[in-house]
C-alpha positions in Angstrom: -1.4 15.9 12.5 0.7 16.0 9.5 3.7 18.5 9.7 2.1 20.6 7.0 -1.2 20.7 7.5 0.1 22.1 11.2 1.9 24.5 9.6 -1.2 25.3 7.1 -3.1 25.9 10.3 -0.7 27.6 12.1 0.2 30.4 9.5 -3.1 30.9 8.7 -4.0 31.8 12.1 -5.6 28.4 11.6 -9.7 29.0 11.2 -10.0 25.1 11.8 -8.1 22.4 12.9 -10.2 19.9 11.4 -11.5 19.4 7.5 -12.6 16.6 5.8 -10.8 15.3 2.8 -12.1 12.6 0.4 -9.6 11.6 -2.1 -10.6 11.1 -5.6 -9.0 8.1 -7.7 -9.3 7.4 -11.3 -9.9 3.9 -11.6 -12.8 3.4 -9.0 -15.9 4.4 -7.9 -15.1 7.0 -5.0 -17.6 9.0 -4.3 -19.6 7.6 -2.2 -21.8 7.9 1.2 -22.4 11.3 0.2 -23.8 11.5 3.6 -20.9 10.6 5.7 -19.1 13.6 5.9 -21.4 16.2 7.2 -22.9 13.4 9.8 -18.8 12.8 10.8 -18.3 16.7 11.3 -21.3 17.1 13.2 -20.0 14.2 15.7 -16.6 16.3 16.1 -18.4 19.6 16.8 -21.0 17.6 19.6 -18.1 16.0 21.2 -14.8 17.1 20.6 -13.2 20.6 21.0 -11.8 20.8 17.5 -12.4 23.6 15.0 -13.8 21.5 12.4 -14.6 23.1 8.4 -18.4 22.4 8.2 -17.3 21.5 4.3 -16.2 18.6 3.1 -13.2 18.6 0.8 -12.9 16.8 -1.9 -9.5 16.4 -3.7 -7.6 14.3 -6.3 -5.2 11.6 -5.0 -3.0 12.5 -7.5 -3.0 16.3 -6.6 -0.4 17.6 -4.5 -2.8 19.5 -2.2 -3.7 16.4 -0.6 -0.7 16.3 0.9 -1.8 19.2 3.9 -4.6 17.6 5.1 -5.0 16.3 8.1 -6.6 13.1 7.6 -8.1 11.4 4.5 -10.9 9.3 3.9 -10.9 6.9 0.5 -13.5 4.4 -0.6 -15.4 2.3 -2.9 -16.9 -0.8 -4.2 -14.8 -1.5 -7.6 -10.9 -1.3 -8.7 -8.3 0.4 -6.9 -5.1 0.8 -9.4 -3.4 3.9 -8.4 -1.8 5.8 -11.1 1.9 6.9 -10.5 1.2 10.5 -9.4 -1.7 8.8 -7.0 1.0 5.7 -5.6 3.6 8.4 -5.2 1.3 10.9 -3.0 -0.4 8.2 -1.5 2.9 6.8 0.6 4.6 10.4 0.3 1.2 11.4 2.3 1.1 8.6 4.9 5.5 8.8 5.4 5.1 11.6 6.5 3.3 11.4 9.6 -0.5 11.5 7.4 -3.4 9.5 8.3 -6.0 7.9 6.0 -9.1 5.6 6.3 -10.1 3.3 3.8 -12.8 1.8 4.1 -14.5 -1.1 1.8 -18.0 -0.3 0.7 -18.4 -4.3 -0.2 -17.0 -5.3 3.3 -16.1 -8.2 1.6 -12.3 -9.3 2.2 -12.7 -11.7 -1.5 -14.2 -8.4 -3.6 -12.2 -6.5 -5.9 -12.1 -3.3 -3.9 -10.6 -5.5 -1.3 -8.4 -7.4 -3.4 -7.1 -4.6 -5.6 -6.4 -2.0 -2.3 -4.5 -4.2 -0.6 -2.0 -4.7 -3.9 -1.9 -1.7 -4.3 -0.8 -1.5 -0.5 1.5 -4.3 -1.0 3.3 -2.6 -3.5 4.1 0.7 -2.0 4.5 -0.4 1.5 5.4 -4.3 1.0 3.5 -7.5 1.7 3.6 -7.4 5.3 2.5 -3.8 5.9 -1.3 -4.7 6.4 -1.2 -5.9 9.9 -4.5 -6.6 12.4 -5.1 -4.1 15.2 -5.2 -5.5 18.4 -8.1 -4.5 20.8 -6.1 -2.9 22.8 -4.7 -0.2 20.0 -4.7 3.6 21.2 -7.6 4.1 18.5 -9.9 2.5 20.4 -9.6 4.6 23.5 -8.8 7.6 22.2 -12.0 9.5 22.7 -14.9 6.9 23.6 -13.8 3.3 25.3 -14.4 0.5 22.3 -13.7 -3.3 23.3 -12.6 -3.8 19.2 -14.1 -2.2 16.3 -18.0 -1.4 16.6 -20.3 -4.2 14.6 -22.0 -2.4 12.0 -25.4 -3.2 10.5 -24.1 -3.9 6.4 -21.9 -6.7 7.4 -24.7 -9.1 7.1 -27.1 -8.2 4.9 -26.0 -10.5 2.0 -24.0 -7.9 0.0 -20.7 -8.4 0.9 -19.2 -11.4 2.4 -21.8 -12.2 5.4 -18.8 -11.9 7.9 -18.8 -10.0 10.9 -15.3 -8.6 10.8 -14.0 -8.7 14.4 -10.9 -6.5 13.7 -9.7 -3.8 11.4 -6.0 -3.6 9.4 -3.6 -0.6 9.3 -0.6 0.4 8.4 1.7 1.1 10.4 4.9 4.0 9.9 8.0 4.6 13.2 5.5 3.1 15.7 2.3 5.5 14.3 -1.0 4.4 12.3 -0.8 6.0 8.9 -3.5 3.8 7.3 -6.7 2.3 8.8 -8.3 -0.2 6.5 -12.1 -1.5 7.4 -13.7 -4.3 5.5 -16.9 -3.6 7.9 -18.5 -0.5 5.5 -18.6 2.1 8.3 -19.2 4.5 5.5 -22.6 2.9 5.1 -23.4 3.2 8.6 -22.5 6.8 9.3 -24.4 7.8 6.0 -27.9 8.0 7.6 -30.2 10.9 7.3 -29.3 13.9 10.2 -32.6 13.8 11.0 -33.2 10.1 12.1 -30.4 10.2 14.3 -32.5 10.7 17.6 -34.3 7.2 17.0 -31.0 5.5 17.4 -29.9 3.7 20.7 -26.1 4.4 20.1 -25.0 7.8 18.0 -23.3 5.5 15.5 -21.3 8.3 14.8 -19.1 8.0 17.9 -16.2 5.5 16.8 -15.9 8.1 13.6 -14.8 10.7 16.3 -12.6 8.2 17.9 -10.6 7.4 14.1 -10.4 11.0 13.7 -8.7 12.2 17.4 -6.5 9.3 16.6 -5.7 11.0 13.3 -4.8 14.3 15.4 -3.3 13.7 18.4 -1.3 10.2 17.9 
């Protein structure tokens, strides 16, 4: 967890260890999967110990108070182009010791959220940063036992690039993950209707609890 979203907790007498932040960005499309979140935070509460906020939060990249929270999630389908409050919080954020999942709604590594993220990546971080994650990464045992990143259902259904991406990107900062980036549109996956989730063979919500113990403990 990030040093002062510990320290949030801590001197708060910490009612949760766990909230859900979506950052907001001005040039794109962001809020989407509207879904997602409470279907993620019901996963933690089934399977992990963690006092999680039943609310998802919702706050400006560009807004210092983003810079407490204990893991981020940012998305989209169109431009990424970070203003200079947003760049500057953005690696300020993941520096020091934050985590944050981006995950392409296109799941197309040719789109423009693609393209435009990982510039904007490039430019804070530098051209290398971006690096695949072998299967044998921490984040995928570090609740459930994954052999790679889980296939999702989006990746070929002619929106995006009709690839089924075998392995995800991050960042990483001293040795830590501070940015996981998926071109597979897990957001679209995990946004399913609560109540349709005992008809599924596998609680697609599981790797989600995986990315966020990750977030915490690592």
């Amino acid at each position: 967890m990030i040093p002062a979203a510990r320290a949030q907790a801590e001197s708060s007498g910490g009612p949760y260890d766990f909230w859900f932040t979506r950052l907001m960005y001005e040039s794109g499309d962001w809020d989407v999967d509207q879904r997602m979140p409470s279907n993620i935070i019901d996963a933690l509460l089934q399977y992990t110990t963690l006092r999680v906020d039943p609310v998802e939060h919702v706050i400006p990249l560009g807004d210092t108070r983003m810079l407490a929270a204990p893991f981020c999630y940012l998305s989209g389908h169109k431009l990424v182009e970070f203003s200079p409050e947003e760049r500057a919080n953005f690696e300020r954020y993941v520096r020091n010791g934050g985590f944050v999942f981006v995950d392409d709604c296109n799941h197309d590594i040719d789109g423009l959220f693609a393209k435009s993220f990982e510039t904007e990546m490039a430019s804070i971080f530098g051209a290398q940063a971006l690096i695949k994650l072998p299967k044998t990464h921490a984040l995928y045992s570090s609740f459930f036992r994954f052999d790679g990143p889980p296939n999702t259902a989006f990746e070929l259904n002619g929106w995006g690039d009709d690839l089924v991406h075998e392995y995800l990107r991050g960042i990483e900062i001293d040795g830590r993950l501070g940015v996981l980036y998926s071109n597979k549109d897990f957001g679209c996956e995990w946004d399913f209707d609560w109540r349709n989730k005992r008809f599924q063979a596998e609680d697609l919500s599981k790797f989600a609890v995986n990315i966020v113990t990750y977030a915490m403990t690592a």
